[in-house]
C-alpha positions in Angstrom: 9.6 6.7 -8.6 13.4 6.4 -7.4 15.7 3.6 -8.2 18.8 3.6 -5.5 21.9 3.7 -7.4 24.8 2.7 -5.1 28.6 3.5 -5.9 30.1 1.2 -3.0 33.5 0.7 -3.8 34.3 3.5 -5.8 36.5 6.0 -4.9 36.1 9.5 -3.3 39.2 11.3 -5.5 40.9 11.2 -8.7 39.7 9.7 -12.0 38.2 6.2 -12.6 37.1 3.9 -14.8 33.2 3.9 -15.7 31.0 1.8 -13.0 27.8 0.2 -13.6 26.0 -0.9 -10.6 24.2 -4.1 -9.9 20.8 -2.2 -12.0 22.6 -1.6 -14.9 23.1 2.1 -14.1 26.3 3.8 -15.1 27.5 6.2 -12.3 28.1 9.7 -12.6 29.6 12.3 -10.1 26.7 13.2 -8.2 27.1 14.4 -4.5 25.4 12.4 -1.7 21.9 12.4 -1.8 21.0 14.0 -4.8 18.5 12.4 -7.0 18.0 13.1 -11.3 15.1 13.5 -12.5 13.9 12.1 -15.7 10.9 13.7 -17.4 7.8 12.1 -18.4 7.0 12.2 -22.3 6.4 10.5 -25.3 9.0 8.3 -27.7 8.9 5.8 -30.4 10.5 2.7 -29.6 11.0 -0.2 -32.7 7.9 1.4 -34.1 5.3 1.7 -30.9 4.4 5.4 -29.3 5.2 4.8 -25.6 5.0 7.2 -22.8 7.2 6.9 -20.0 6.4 8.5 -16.3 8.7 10.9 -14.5 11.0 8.9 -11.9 14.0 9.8 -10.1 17.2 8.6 -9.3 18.7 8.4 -6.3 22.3 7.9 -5.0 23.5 7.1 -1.4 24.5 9.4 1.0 28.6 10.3 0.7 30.3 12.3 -0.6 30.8 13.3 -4.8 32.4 10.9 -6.7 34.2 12.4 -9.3 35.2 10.9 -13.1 33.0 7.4 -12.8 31.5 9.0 -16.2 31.1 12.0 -18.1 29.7 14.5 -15.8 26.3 15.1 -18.2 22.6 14.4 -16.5 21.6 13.3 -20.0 24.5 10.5 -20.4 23.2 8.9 -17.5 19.6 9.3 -18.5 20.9 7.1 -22.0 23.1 4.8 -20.0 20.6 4.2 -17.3 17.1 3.8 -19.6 19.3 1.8 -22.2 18.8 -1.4 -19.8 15.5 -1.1 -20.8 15.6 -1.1 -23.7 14.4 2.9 -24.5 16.2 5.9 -25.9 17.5 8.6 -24.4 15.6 11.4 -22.7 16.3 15.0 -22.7 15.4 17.5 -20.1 17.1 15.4 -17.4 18.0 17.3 -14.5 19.6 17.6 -10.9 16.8 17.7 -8.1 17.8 17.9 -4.4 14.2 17.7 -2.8 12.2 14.0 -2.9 9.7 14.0 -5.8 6.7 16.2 -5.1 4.0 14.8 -2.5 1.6 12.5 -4.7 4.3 11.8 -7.5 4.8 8.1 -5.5 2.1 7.3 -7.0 -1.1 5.0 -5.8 -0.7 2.1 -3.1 -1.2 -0.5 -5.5 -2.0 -4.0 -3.5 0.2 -6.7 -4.2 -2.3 -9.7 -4.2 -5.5 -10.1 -6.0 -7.5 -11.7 -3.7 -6.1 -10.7 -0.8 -7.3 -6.6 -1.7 -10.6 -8.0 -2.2 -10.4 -9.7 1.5 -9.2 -6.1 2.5 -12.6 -4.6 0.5 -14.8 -6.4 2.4 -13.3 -6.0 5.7 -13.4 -2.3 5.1 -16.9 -2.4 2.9 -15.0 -0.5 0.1 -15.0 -0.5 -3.9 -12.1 -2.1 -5.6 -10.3 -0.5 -8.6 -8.6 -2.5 -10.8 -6.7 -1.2 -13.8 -5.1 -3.8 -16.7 -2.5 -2.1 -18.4 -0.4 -4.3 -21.6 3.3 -3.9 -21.9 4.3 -0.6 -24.8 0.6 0.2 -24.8 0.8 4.1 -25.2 -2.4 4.8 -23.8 -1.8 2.7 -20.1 1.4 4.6 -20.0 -0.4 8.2 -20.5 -3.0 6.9 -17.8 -0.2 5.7 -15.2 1.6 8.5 -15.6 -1.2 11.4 -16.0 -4.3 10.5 -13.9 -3.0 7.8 -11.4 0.1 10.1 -10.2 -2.8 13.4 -9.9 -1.9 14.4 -6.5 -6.1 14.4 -6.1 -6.2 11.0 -7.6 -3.6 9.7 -5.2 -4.7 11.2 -2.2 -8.5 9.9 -2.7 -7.7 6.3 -3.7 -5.0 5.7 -1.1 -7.7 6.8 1.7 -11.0 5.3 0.3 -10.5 2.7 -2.7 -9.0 -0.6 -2.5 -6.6 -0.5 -5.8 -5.3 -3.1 -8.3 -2.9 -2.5 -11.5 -2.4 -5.6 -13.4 0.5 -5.6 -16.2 1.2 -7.9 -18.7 2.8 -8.1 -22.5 1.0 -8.8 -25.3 2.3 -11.9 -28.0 5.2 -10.6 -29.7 5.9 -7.9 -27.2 8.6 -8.2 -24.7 7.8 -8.0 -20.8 9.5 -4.9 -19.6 12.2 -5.8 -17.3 12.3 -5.8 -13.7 15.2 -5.1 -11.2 17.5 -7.9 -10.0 15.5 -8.4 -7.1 12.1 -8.6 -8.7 10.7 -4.9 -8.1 9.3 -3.1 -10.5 10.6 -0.1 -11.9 7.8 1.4 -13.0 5.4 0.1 -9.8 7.2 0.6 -6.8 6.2 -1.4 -4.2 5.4 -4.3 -6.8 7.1 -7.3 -7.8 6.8 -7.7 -11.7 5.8 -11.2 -10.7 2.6 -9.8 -8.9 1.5 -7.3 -11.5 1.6 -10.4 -13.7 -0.7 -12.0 -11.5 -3.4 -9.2 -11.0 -3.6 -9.0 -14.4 -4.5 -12.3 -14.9 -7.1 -12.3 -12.1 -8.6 -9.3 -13.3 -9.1 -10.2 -16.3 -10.8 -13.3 -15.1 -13.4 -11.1 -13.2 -13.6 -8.3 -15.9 -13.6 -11.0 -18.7 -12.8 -8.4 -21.3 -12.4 -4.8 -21.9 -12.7 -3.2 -25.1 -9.6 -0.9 -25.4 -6.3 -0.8 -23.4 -6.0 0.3 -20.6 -9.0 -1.7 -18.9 -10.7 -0.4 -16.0 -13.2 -1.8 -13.6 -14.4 -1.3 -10.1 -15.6 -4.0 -8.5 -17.5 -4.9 -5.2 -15.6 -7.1 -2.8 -19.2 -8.9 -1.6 -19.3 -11.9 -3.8 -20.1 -15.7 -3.2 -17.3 -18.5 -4.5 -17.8 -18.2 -8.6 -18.9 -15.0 -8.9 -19.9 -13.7 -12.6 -19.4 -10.6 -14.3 -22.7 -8.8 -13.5 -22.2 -9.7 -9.6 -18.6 -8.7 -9.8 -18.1 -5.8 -11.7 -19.7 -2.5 -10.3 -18.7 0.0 -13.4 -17.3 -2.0 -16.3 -14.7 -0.4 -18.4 -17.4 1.0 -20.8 -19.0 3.4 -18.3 -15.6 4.9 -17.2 -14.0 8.2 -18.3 -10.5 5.8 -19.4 -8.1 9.1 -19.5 -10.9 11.3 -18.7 -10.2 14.3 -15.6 -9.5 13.5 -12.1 -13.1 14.8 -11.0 -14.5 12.4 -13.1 -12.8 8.8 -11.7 -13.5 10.8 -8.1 -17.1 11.2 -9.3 -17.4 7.6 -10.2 -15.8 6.0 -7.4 -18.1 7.7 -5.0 -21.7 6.5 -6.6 -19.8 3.0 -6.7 -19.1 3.9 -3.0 -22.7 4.9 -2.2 -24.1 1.6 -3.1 -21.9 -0.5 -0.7 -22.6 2.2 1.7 -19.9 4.2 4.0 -16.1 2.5 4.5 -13.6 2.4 7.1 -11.5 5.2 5.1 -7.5 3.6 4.9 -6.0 6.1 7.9 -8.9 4.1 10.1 -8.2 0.9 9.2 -4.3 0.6 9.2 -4.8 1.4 13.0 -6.6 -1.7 13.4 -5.5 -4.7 14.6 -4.1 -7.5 12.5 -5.1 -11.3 12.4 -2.2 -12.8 14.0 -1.3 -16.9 13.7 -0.7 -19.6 11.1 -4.2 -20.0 9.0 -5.4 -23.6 8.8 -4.0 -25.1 6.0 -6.9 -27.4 5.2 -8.6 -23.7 5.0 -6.1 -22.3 2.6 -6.2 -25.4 0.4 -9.7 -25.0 0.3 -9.5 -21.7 -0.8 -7.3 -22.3 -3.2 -9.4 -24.9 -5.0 -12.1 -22.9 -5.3 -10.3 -20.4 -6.9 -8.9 -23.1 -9.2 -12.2 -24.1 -10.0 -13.9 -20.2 -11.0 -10.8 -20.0 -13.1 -12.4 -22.9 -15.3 -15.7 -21.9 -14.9 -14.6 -18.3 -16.2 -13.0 -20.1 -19.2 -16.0 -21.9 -19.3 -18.1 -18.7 -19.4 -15.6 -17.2 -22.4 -16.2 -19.9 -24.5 -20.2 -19.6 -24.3 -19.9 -15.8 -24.7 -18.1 -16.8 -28.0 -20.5 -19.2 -29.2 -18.7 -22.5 -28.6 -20.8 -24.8 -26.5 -18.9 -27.7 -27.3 -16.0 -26.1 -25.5 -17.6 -24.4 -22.8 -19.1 -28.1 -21.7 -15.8 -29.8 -21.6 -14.4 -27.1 -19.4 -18.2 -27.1 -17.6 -17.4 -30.8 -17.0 -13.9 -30.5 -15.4 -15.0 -28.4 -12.8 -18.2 -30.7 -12.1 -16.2 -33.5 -11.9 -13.2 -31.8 -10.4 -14.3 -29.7 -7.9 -16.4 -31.5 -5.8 -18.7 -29.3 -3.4 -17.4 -26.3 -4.4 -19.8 -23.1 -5.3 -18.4 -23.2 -8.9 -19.4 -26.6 -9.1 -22.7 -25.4 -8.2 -22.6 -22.6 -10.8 -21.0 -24.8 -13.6 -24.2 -27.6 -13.0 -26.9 -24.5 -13.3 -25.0 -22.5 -16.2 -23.8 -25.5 -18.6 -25.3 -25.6 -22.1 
């Protein structure tokens, strides 16, 4: 991953003063277009074992701007991962090449509901993976198996995939850049990992053991359950397990749907173009409203309260008029 550090307004020659720029990134004298490189690895943090992924560090084009601060790799490493919150790493060096093909990682999709629209258009599986903030285990899987070259290269062409991250009660949120990215999911907003998370886990309803996986089929009516959602719950996947082995299970997942319109096919597509009908969207909205209940709903049964499962049964009855969770809520409540 590569964060852009900029040193606008600093001079070209002679000392000065330490810089931090708008990321909270101290400066050091780099030349143009260089990039550090900070090494994956585990570290205790107030207690937790967390495992950070190699990213890199770029700086714009120009040329070397000496004295902004000590001229040490590793004092930028501590200066830069202290707005985060997380020690200093050693091993931090100079790289002039981009990361290595695959390091970028998968192309996580920004919108639940909108990579399941994708799925079906394309008649492909859906991964989605829920990772919790300073869980050691989602870190090692992030940073191990979904940065694989192998990994990449086959979900990016045939898989429609989902990360979801939030932080557990007690645990803070890690911290996203001024803008909103993510720094450890590039092309995410924190704000949209947040979101897939809590979608997933509506579909999934549970998983057993950080990080939770499941792949799911995009071909599902308005309030789907669990069994008609979920293809391979997190139980019968290989969690850290070897490349060949997620490979392996994508394609039976695959083989059921039948063949897909691979990713380099479809992005040569064209798009929908307009303004959708907004009576349409707010339809679509509702009726995600109301499977949102009727999963609560669902959760409380599975947990042997069917005083609260029928008040929630009841709201989305009474609440959601016509809808196909209303439909579901009337056939499932106790």
């Amino acid at each position: 991953m590569a964060l852009l550090l900029t040193a606008a307004g600093c001079g070209a020659s002679g000392p000065a003063p330490a810089r931090t720029n708008a990321a909270g990134y101290r400066l050091t004298e780099l030349a143009g277009g260089e990039m550090l490189e900070i090494p994956a690895g585990e570290f205790r943090l107030d207690g937790r074992l967390l495992y950070l992924p190699t990213f890199w560090i770029e700086v714009e084009p120009g040329p070397p701007t000496p004295g902004l601060v000590p001229a040490d790799e590793a004092h930028l490493a501590k200066a830069g991962l202290a707005r985060y919150g997380l020690p200093p790493r050693a091993g931090t060096r100079h790289v002039r090449d981009a990361p290595p093909a695959g390091t970028s990682g998968v192309a996580w999709r920004p919108d639940f509901w909108e990579a399941i629209a994708e799925a079906r258009r394309r008649n492909a599986i859906v991964f989605v993976t829920l990772h919790w903030d300073g869980c050691g285990n989602c870190d090692r899987f992030g940073s191990k198996i979904a940065r694989d070259p192998r990994f990449v290269a086959y979900v990016n062409e045939h898989v429609v995939p989902l990360v979801g991250v939030t932080n557990q009660e007690g645990i803070e949120p890690h911290a996203s850049l001024p803008d909103g990215r993510c720094w450890i999911h590039p092309g995410l907003t924190c704000e949209q990992h947040r979101a897939v998370f809590e979608w997933g886990l509506d579909a999934t309803m549970w998983f057993p053991m950080s990080p939770g996986h499941a792949i799911l089929t995009p071909h599902v009516g308005p309030a789907p359950t669990r069994e008609e959602f979920v293809m391979a719950p997190d139980e019968r996947l290989p969690d850290e397990g070897t490349v060949e082995g997620w490979i392996a299970q994508f394609r039976a997942c695959q083989e059921k749907l039948g063949a897909a319109v691979p990713w380099s096919e479809y992005r040569q597509r064209p798009r929908p173009s307009g303004t959708a009908d907004p009576a349409e969207l707010e339809r679509i909205s509702a009726e995600r409203a109301a499977w949102r209940q009727l999963v609560e709903a669902r959760r409380y049964v599975r947990d042997g309260d069917a005083d609260g499962a029928r008040v929630l049964y009841r709201r989305v009855i009474e609440g959601f008029p016509g809808s196909g969770a209303r439909a579901a809520a009337e056939r499932e409540m106790p």
